[in-house]
C-alpha positions as CSV (number, residue, x, y, z in Angstrom):
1,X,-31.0,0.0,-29.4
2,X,-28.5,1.6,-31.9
3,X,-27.2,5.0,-31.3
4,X,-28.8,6.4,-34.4
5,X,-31.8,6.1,-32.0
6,X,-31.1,8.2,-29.2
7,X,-30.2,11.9,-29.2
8,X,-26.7,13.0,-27.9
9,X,-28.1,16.0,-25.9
10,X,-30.5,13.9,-24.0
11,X,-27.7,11.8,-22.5
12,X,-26.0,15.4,-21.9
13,X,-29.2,16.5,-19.9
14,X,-28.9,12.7,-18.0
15,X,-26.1,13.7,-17.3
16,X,-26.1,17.0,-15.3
17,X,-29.3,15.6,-13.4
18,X,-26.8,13.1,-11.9
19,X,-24.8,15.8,-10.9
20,X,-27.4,18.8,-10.0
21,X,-30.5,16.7,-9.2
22,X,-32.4,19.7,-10.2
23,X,-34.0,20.6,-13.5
24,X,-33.7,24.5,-12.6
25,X,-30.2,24.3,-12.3
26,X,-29.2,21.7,-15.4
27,X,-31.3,24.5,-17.2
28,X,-29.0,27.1,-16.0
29,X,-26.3,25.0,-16.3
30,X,-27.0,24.0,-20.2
31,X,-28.4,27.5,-21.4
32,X,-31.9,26.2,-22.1
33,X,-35.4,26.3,-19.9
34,X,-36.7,24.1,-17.6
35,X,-39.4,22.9,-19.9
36,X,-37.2,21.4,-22.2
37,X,-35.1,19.8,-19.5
38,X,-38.3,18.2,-18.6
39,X,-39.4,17.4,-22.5
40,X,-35.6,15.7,-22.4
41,X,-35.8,13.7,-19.6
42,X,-39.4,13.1,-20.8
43,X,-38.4,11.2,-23.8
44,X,-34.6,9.6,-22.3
45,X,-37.5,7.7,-20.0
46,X,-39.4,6.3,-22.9
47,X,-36.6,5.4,-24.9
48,X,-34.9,3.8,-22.4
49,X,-38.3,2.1,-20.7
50,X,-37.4,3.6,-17.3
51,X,-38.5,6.4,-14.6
52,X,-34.9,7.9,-14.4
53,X,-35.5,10.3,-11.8
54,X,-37.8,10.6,-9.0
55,X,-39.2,13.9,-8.2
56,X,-38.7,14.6,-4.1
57,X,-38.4,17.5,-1.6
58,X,-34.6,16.9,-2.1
59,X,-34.8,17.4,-5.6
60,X,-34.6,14.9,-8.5
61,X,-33.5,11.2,-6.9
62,X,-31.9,8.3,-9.8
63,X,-34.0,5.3,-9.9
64,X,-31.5,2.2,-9.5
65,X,-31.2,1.8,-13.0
66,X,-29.8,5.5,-13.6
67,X,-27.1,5.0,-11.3
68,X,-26.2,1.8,-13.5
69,X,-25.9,4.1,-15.8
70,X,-24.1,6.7,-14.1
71,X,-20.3,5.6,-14.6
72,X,-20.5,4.7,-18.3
73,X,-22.1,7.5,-19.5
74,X,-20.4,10.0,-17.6
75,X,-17.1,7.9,-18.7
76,X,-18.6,8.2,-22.6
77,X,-19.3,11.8,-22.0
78,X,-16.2,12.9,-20.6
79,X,-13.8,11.2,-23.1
80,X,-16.0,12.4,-25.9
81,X,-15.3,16.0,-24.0
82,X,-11.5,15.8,-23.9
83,X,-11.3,14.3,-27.4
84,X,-12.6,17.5,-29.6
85,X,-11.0,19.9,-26.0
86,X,-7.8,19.0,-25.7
87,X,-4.2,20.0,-26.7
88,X,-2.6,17.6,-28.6
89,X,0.2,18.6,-26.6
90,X,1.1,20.0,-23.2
91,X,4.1,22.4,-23.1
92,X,4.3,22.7,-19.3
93,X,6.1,26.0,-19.8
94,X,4.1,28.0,-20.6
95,X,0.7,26.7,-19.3
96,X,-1.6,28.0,-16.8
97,X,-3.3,24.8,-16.1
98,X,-4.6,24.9,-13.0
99,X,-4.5,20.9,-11.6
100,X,-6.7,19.6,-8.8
101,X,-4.6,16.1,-6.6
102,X,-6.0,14.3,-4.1
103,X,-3.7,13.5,-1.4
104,X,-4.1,13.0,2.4
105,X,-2.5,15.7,4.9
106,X,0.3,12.8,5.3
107,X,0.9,13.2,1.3
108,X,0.7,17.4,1.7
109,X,2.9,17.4,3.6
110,X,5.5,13.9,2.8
111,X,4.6,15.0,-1.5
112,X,4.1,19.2,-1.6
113,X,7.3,20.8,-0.6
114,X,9.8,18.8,-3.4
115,X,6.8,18.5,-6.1
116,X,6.0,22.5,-5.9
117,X,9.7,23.2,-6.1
118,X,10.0,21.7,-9.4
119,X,7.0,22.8,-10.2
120,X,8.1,26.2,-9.6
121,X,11.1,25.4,-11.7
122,X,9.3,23.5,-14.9
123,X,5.7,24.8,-14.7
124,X,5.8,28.4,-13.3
125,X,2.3,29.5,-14.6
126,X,0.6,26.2,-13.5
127,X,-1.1,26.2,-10.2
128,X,-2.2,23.5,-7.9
129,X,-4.9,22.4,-5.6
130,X,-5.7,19.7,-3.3
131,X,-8.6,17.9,-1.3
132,X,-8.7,15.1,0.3
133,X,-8.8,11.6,-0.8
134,X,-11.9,10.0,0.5
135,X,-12.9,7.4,-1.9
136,X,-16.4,7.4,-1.2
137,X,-16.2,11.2,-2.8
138,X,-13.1,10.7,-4.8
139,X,-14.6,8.3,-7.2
140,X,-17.4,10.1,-8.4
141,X,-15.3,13.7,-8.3
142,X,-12.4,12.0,-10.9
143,X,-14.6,10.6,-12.8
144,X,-16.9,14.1,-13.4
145,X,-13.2,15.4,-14.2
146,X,-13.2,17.8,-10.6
147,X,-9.5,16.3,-9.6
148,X,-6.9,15.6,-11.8
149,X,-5.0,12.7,-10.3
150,X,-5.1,11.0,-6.4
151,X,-1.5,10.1,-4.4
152,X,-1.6,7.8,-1.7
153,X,-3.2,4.8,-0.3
154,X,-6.3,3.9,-2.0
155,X,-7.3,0.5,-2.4
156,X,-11.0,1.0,-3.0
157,X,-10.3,2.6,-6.5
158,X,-10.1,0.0,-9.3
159,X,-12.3,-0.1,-12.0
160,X,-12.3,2.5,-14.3
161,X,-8.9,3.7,-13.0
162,X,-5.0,3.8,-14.0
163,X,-2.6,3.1,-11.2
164,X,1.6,3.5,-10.7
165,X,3.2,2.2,-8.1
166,X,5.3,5.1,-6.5
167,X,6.7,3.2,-3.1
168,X,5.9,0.8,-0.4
169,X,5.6,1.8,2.8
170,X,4.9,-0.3,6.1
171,X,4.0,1.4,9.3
172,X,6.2,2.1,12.6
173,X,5.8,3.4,16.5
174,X,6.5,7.0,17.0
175,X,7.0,8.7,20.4
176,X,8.9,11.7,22.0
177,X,12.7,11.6,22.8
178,X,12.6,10.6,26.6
179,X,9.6,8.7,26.8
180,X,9.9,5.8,29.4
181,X,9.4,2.9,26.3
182,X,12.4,4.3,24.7
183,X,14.9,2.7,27.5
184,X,12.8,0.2,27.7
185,X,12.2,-0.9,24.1
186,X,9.1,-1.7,22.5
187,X,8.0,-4.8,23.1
188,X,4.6,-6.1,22.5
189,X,3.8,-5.7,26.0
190,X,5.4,-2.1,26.5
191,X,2.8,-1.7,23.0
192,X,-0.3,-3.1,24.6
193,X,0.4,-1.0,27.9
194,X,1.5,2.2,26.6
195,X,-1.3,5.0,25.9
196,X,-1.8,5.8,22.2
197,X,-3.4,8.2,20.2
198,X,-5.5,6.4,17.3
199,X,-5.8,8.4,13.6
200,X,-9.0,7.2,11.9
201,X,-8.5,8.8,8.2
202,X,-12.3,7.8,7.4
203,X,-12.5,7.4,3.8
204,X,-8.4,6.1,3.1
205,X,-7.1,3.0,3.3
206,X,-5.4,3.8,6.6
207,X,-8.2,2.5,9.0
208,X,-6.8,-1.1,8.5
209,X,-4.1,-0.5,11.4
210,X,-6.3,-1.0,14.2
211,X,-8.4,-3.5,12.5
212,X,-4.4,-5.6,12.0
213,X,-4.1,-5.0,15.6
214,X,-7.3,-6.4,16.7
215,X,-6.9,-9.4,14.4
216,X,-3.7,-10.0,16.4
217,X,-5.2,-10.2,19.7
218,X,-3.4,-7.2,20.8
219,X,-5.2,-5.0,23.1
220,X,-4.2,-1.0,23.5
221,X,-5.1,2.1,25.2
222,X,-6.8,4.1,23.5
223,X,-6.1,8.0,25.1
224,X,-7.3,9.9,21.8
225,X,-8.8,9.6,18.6
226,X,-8.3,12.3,15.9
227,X,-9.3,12.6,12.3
228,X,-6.2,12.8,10.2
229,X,-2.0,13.3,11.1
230,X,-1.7,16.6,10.8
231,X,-1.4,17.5,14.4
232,X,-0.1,14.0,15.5
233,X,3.4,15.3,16.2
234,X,2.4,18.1,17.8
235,X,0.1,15.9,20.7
236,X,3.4,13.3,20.9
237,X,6.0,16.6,21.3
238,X,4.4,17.1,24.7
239,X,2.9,13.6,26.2
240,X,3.7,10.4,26.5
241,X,1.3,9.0,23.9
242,X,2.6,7.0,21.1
243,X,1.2,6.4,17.4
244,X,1.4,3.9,14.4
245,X,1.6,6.0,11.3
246,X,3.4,5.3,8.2
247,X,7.2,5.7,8.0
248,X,7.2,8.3,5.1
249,X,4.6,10.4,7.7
250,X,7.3,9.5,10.1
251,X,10.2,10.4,8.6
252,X,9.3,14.0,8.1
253,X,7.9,14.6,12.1
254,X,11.0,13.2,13.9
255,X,13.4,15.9,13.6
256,X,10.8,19.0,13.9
257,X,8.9,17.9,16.9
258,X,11.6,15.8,18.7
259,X,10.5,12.5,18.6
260,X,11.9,8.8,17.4
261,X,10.6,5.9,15.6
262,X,10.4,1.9,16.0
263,X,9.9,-1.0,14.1
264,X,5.7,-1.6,15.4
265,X,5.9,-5.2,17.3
266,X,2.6,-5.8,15.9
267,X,2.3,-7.2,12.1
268,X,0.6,-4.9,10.0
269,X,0.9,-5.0,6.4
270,X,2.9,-2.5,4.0
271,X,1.2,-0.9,2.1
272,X,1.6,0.9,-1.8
273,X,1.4,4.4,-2.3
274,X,0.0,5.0,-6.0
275,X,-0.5,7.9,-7.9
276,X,-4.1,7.5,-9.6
277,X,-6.2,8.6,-12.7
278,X,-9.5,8.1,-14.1
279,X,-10.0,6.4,-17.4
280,X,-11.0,9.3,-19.2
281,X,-7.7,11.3,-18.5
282,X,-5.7,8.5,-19.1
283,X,-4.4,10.1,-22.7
284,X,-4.8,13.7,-22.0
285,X,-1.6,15.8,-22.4
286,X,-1.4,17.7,-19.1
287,X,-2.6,14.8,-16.6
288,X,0.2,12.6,-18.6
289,X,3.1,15.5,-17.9
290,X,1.9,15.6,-14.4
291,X,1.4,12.0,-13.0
292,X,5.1,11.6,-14.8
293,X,6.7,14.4,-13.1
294,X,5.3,12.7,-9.8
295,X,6.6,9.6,-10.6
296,X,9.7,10.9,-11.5
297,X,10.4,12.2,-8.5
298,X,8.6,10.1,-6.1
299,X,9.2,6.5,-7.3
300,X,11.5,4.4,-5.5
């Protein structure tokens, strides 16, 4: 097939089915009615020998072959997009771009209070959002263009992405100032007998701590399980529950909630902590200016 042979628009319409699953809303979407979303998709399937999409109560499902297609084409669309959209250059300035980052509530709070200072300094009128960085989301939200860049720990993003190294980071013990294991020391068997609360961070890269420990033969008890760090160094101010969290979380909860740190007696591997992009920003003005202003101040 050459591309003289397929119309631009019906890849467009492909497109937004991926993303909608229902003609009524691509129509809406697209400015155009539902009959010719169907004529559309009507002849992308002969063309390309294929059902596409399967009609169901949950709306319009992709065959296995559409979502084969998925990631090029949105890739194609999207850097056609930004090619005839954008700037040819950024003037941070005066902007009003309005940037979307995934980060973890470890990277709001290790990365947001320096980066919206100099924000605040460089790029008054720009604005910032964040969500968090679960790649089984994260993927398909960078590469429809919905966030801007991803900071952190993310191992499962590789193809079609940029990556810079920002720091390494390994992981360490935290617990409250007069906790019984800090005269003690923590040993491996103060570690396997102490109570600890477990973070599970579904989605990052952060759930291989307890799979490390369990490799090592290490047993634990488990008190409490929670979902992410934010409230980790509130539950440690008052009990005598410890944590392994990564030093840079650690490093910013010691003084505020009164607790100390340790080197973990249990191996776990550092890890990196990148600042992300998808293929298709990789040469747009604004998402350059930004992932350099992070590294900038971030790298180490």
């Amino acid at each position: 097939m050459e591309l003289q042979d397929i119309d631009l628009n019906l890849l467009v319409v492909f497109n937004e089915l991926l993303r909608q699953r229902r003609v009524s809303a691509v129509a809406g979407t697209l400015g155009i009615s539902q009959p010719a979303i169907s004529n559309a998709l009507n002849r992308l399937r002969k063309i390309l020998g294929n059902e596409l999409f399967i009609r169901t109560s949950k709306g319009m499902i992709p065959t296995p072959f559409a979502e084969t297609l998925a990631e090029p084409i949105g890739y194609a669309l999207g850097t056609i997009h930004n090619t005839l959209n954008a700037p040819s250059t950024f003037d941070p300035a005066s902007s009003t771009r309005a940037f979307t980052v995934a980060m973890t509530d470890i990277g709001e709070i290790y990365f947001l209070p320096a980066l919206m200072e100099k924000l605040a300094k460089v790029a008054p009128g720009v604005t910032t959002s964040t969500v968090r960085n679960q790649a089984d989301t994260l993927r398909d939200e960078m590469e429809k263009g919905q966030v801007d860049l991803g900071v952190g720990f993310l191992p499962d993003l590789k193809t079609g992405f940029f990556q810079r190294r920002l720091f390494r980071q390994r992981y360490v013990c935290i617990f409250r100032k007069g906790h019984p294991v800090a005269k003690t020391g923590m040993s491996l068997k103060a570690f396997s007998e102490a109570e600890h609360v477990s973070i599970i961070a579904e989605g990052t890269g952060h759930g291989m701590v307890d799979s490390a420990i369990q490799r090592a033969g290490v047993g634990r008890h488990i008190r409490l399980r929670v979902p992410h760090f934010v409230a980790v160094g509130h539950i440690l101010q008052t009990t005598d529950l410890i944590a392994v969290v990564p030093e840079a979380y650690a490093m910013k909860t010691l003084a505020p909630f009164g607790l100390e740190a340790v080197a973990c007696p249990v191996k776990i591997p550092d890890i990196v902590i990148n600042v992300l992009w998808h293929a298709r920003n990789h040469r747009e003005p604004s998402n350059q200016w930004l992932r350099q202003l992070i590294f900038e101040a971030f790298s180490r």
